[in-house]
N, CA, C and O atoms as CSV, one atom per row, in Angstrom:
chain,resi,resn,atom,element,x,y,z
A,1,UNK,N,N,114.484,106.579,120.089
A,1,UNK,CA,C,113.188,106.983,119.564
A,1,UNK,C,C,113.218,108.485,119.307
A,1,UNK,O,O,113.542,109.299,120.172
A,2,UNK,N,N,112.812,108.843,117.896
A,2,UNK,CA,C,112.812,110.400,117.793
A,2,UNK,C,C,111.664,110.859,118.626
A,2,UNK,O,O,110.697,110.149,118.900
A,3,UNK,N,N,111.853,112.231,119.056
A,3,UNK,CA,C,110.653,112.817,120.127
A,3,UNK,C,C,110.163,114.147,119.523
A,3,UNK,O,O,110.942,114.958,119.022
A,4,UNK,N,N,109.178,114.281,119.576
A,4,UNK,CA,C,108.580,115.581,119.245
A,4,UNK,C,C,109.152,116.346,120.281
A,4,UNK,O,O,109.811,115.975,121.252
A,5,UNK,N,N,108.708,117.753,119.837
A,5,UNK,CA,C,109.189,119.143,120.824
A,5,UNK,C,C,108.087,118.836,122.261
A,5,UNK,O,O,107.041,118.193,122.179
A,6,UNK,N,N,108.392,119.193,122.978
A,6,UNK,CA,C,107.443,119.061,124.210
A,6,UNK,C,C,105.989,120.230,124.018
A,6,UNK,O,O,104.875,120.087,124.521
A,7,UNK,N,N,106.316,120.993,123.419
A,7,UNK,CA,C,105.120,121.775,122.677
A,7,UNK,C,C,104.027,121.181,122.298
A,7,UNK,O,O,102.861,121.379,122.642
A,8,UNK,N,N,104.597,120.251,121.382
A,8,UNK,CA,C,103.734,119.946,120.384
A,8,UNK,C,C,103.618,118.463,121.299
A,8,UNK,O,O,102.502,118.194,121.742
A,9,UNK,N,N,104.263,117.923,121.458
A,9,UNK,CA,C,103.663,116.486,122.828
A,9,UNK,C,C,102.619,116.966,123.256
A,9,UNK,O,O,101.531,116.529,122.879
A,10,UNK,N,N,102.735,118.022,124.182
A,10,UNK,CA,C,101.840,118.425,124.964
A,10,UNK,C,C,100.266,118.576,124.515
A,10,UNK,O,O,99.145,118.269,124.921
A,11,UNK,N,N,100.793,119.130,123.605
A,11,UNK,CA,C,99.769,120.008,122.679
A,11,UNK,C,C,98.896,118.795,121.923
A,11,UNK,O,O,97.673,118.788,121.784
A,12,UNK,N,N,99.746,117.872,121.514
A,12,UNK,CA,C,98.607,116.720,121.068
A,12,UNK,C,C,98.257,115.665,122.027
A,12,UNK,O,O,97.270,115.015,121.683
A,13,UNK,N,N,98.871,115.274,123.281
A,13,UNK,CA,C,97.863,115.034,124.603
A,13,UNK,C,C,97.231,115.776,125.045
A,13,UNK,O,O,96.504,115.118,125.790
A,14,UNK,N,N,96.921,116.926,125.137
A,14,UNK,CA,C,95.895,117.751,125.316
A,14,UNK,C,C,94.598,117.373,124.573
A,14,UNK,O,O,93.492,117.411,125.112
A,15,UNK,N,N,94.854,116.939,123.062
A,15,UNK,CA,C,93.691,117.068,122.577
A,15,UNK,C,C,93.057,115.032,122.543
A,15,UNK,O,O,91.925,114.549,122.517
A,16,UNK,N,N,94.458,114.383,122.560
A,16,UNK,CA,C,93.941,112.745,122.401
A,16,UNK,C,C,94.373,111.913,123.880
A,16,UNK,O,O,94.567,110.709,124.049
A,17,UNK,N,N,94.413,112.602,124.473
A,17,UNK,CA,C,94.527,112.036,126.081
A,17,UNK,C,C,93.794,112.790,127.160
A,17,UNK,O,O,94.113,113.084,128.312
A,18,UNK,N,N,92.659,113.023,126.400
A,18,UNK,CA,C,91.681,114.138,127.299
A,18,UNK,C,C,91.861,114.130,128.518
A,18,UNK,O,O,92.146,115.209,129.038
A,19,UNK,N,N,91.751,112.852,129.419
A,19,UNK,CA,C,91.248,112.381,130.901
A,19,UNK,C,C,92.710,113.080,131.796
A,19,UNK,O,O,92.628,113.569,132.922
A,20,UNK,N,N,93.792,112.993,131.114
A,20,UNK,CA,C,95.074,113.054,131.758
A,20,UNK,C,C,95.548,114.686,131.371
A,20,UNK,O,O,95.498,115.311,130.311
A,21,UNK,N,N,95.951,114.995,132.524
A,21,UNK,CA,C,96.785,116.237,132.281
A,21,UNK,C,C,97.660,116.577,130.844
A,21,UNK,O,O,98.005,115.486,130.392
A,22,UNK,N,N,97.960,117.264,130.297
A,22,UNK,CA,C,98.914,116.950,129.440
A,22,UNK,C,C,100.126,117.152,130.002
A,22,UNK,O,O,100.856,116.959,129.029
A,23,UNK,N,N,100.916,117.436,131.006
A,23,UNK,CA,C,102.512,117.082,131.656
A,23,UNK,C,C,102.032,115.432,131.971
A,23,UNK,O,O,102.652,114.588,131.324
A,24,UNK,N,N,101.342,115.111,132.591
A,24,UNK,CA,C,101.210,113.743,132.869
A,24,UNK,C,C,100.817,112.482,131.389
A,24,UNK,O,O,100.970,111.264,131.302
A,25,UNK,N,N,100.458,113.172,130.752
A,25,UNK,CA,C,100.168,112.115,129.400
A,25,UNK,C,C,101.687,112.131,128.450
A,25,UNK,O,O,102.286,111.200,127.913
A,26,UNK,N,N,101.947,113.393,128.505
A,26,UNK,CA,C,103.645,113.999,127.734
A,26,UNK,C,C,104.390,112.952,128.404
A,26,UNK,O,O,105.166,112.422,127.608
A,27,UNK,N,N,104.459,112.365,129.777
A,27,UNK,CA,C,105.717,112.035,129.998
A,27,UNK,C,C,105.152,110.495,129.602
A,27,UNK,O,O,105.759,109.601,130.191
A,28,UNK,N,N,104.489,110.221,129.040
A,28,UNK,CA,C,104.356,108.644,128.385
A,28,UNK,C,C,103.858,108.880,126.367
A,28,UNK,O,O,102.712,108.840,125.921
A,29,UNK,N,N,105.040,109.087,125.628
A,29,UNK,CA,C,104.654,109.836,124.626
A,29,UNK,C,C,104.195,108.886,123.628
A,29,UNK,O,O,103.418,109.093,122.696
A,30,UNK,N,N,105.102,107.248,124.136
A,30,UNK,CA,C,104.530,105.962,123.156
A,30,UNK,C,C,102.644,105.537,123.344
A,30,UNK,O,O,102.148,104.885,122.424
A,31,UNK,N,N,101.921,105.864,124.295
A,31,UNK,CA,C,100.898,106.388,124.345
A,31,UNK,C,C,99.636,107.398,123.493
A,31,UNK,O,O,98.552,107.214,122.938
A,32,UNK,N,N,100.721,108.730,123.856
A,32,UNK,CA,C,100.335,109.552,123.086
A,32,UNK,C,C,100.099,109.438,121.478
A,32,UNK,O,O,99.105,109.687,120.796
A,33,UNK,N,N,101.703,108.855,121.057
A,33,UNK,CA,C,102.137,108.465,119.761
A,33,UNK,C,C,100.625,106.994,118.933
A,33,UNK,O,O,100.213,106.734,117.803
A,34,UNK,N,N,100.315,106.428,120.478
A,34,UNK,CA,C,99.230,105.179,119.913
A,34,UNK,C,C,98.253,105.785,120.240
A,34,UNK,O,O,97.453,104.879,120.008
A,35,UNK,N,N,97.507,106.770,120.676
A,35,UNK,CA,C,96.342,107.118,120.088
A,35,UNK,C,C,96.241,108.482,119.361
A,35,UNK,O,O,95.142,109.033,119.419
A,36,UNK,N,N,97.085,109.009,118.787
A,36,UNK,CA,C,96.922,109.867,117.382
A,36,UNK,C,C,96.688,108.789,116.566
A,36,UNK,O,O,95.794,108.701,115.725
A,37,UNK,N,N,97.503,107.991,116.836
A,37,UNK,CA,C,97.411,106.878,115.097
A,37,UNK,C,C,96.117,106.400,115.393
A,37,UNK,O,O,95.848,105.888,114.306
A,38,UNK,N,N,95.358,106.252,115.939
A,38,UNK,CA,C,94.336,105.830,116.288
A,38,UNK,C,C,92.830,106.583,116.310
A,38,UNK,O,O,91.796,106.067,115.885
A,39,UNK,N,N,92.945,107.894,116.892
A,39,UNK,CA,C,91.939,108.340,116.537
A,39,UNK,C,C,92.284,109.936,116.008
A,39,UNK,O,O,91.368,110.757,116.066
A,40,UNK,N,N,93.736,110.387,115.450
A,40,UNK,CA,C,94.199,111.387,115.236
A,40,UNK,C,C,93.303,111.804,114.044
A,40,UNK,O,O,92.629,110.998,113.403
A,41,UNK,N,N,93.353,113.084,113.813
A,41,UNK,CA,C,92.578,113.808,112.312
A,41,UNK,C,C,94.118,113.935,111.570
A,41,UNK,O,O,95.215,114.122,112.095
A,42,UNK,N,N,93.783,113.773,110.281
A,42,UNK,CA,C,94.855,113.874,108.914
A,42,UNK,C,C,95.735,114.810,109.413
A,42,UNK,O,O,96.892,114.390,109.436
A,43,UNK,N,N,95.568,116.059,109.866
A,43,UNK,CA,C,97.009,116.757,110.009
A,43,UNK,C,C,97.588,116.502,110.984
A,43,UNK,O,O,98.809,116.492,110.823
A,44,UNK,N,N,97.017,116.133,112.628
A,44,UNK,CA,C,98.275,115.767,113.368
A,44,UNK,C,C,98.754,114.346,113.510
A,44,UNK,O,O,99.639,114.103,114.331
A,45,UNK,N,N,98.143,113.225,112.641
A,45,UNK,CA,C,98.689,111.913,111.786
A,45,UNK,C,C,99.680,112.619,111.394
A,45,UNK,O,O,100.661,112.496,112.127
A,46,UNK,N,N,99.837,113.457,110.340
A,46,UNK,CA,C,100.982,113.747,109.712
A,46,UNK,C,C,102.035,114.624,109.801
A,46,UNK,O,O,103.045,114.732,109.105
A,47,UNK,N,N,101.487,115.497,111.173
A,47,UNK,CA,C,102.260,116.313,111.628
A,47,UNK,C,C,103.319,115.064,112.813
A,47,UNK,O,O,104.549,115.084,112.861
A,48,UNK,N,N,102.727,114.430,113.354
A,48,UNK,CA,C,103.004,113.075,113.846
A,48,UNK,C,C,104.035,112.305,113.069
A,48,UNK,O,O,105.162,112.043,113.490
A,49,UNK,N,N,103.651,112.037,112.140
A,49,UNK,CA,C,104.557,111.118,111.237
A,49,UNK,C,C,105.878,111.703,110.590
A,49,UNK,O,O,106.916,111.078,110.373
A,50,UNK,N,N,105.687,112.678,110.399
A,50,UNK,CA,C,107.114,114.055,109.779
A,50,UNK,C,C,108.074,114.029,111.165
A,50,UNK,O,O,109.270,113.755,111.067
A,51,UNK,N,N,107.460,114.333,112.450
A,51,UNK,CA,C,108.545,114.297,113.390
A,51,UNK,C,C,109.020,113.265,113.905
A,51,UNK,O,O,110.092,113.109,114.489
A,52,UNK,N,N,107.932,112.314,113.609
A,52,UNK,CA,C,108.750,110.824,114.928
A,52,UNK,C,C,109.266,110.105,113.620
A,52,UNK,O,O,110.011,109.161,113.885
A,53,UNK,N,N,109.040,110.331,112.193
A,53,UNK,CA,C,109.460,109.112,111.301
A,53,UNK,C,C,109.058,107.828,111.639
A,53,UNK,O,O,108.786,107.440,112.776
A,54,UNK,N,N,109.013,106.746,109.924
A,54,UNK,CA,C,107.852,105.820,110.468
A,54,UNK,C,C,109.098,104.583,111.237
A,54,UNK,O,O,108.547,103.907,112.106
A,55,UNK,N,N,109.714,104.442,111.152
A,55,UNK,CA,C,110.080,103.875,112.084
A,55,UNK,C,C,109.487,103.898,113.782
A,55,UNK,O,O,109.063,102.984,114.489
A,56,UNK,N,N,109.651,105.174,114.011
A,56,UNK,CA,C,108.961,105.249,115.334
A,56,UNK,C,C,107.913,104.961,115.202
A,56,UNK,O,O,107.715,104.119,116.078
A,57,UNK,N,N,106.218,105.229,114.148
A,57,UNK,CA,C,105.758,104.671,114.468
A,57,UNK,C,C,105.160,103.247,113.970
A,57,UNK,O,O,103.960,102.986,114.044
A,58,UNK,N,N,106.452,102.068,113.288
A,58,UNK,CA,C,106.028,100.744,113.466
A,58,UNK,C,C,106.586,100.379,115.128
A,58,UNK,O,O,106.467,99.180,115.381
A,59,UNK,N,N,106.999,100.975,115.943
A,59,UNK,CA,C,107.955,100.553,117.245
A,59,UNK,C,C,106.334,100.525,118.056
A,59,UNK,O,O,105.982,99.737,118.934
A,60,UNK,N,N,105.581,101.570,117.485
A,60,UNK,CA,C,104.704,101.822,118.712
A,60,UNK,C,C,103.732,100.919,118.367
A,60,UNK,O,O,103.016,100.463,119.258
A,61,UNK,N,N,103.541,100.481,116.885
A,61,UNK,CA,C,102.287,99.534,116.621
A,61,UNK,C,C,102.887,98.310,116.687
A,61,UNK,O,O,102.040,97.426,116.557
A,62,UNK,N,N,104.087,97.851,116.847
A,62,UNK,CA,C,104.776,96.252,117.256
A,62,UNK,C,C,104.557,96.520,118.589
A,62,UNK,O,O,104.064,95.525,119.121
A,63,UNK,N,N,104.697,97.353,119.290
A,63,UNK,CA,C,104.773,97.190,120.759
A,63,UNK,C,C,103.168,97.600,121.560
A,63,UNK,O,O,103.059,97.732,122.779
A,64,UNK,N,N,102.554,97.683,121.034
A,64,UNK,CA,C,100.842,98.289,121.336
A,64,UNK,C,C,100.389,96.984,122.610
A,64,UNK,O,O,100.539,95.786,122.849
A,65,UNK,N,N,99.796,98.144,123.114
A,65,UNK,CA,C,98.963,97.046,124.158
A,65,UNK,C,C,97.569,96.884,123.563
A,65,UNK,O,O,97.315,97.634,122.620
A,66,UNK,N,N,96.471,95.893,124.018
A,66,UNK,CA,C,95.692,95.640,123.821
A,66,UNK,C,C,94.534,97.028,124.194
A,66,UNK,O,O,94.638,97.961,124.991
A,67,UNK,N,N,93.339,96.610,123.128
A,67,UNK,CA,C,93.012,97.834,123.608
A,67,UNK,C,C,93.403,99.614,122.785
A,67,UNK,O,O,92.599,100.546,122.769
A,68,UNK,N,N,94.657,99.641,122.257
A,68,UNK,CA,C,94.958,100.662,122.279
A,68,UNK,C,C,94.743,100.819,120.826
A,68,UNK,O,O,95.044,101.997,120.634
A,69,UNK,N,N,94.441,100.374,119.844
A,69,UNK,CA,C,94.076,100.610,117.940
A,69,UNK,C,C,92.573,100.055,117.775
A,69,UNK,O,O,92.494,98.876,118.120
A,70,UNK,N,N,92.041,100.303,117.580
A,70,UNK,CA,C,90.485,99.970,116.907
A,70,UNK,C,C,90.609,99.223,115.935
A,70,UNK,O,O,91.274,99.746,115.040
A,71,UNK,N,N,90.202,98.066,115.686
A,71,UNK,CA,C,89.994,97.430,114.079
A,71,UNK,C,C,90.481,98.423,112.576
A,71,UNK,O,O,91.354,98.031,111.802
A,72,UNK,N,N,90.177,98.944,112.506
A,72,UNK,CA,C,90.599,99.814,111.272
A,72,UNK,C,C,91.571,100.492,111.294
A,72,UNK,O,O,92.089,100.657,110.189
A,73,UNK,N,N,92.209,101.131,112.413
A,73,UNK,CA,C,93.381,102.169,112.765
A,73,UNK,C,C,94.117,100.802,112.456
A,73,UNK,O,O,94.713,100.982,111.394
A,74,UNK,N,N,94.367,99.370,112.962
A,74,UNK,CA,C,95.374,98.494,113.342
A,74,UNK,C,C,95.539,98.324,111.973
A,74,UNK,O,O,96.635,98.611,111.491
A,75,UNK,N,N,94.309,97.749,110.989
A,75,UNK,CA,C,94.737,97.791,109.715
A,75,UNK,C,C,95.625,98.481,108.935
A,75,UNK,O,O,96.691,98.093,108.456
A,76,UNK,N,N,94.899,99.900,108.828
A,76,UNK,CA,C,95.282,101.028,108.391
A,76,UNK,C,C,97.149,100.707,108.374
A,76,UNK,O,O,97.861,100.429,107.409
A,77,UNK,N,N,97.541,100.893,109.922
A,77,UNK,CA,C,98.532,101.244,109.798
A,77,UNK,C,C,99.514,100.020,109.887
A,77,UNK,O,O,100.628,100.393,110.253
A,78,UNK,N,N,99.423,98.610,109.649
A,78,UNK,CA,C,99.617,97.631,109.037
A,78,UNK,C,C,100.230,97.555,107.893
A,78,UNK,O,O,101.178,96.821,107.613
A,79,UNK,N,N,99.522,98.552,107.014
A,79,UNK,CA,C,99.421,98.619,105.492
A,79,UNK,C,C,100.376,99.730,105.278
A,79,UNK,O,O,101.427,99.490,104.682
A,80,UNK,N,N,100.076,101.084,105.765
A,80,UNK,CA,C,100.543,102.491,106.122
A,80,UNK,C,C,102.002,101.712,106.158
A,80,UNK,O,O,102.659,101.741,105.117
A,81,UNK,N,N,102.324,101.293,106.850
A,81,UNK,CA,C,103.565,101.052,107.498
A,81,UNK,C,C,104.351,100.355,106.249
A,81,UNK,O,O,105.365,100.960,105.901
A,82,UNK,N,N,104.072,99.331,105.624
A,82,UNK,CA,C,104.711,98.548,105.234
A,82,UNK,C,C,104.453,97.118,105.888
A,82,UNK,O,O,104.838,96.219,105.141
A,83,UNK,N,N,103.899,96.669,107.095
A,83,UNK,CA,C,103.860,95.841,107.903
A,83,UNK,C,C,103.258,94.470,107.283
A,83,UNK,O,O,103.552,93.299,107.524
A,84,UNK,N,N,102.165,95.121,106.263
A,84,UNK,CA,C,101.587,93.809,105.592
A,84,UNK,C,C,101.262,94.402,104.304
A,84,UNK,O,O,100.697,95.469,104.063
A,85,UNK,N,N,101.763,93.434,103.454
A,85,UNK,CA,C,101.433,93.624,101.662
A,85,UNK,C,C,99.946,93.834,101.461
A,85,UNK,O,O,99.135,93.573,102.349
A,86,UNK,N,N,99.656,94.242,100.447
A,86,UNK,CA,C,98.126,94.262,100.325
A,86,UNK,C,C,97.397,93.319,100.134
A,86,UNK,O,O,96.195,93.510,100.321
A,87,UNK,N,N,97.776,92.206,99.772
A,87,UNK,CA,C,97.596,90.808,99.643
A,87,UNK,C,C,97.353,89.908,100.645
A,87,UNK,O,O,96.661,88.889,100.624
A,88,UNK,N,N,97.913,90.332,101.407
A,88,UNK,CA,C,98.118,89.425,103.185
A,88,UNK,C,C,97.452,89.765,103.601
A,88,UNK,O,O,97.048,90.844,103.167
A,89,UNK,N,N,96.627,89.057,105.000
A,89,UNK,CA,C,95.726,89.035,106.356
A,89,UNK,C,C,96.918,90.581,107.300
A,89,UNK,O,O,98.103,90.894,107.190
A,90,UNK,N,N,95.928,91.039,108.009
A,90,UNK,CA,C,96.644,91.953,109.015
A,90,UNK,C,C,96.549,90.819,110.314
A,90,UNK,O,O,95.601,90.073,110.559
A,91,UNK,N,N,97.927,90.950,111.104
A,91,UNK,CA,C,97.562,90.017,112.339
A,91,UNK,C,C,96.598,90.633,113.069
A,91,UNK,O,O,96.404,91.839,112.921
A,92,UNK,N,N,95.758,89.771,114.085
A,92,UNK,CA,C,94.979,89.930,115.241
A,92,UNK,C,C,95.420,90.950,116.206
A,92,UNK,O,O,96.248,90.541,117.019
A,93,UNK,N,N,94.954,92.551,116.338
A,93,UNK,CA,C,95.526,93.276,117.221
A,93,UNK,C,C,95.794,92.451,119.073
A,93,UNK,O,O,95.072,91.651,119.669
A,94,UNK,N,N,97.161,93.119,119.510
A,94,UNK,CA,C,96.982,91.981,120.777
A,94,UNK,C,C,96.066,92.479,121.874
A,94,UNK,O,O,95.672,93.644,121.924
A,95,UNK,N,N,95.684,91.362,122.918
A,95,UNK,CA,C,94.306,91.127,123.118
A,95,UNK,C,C,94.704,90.428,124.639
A,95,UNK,O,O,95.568,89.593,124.905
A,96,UNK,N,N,93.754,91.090,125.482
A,96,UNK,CA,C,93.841,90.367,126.490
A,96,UNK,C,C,93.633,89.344,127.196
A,96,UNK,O,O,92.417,89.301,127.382
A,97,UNK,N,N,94.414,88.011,127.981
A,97,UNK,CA,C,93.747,87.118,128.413
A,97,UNK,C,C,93.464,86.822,129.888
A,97,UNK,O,O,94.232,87.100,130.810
A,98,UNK,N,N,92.358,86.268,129.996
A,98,UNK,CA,C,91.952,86.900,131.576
A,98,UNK,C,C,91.838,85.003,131.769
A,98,UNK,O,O,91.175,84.240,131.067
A,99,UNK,N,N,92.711,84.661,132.936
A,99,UNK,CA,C,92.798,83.349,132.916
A,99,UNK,C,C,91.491,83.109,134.082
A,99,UNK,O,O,90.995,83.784,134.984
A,100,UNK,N,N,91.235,81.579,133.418
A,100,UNK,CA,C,90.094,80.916,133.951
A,100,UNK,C,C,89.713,80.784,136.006
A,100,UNK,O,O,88.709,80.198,136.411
């Protein structure tokens, strides 16, 4: 997985992992990486996307936990990605099941 500079990790858990330290949010960066795409503003989306390349991030939206993309971010980057033609349904972001 390509990695950003720890600078700039830091520096964007600081601003999208409010609750958590940023040394403590940095050292989980596939995290970090799923909520820029998620609730990031246009430049560090793309300051994001220039360093990790999109490969890294279809790894983080195939591998997403529930919970972690909003309806529209999951789309978005569905499409963004290559993941689904414009023509096609986006799958059901995954979702938790809480047994009976």
């Amino acid at each position: 997985m390509a990695q950003l500079d720890q600078e700039t990790l830091r520096s964007l858990a600081r601003r999208y992992l409010w609750w958590r330290s940023p040394a403590e949010a940095a050292s989980t960066p596939r995290r970090v990486f799923a909520q820029v795409m998620d609730i990031g503003d246009y430049e560090d989306v793309q300051r994001l996307a220039h360093a990790v390349g999109d490969d890294v991030l279809r790894d983080v939206l195939t591998h997403a936990e529930a919970g972690q993309f909003r309806p529209r971010s999951w789309a978005y980057w569905h499409y963004r990605l290559g993941l689904c033609r414009p023509q096609d349904p986006v799958p059901p972001p995954p979702a938790r099941h809480i047994p009976h």
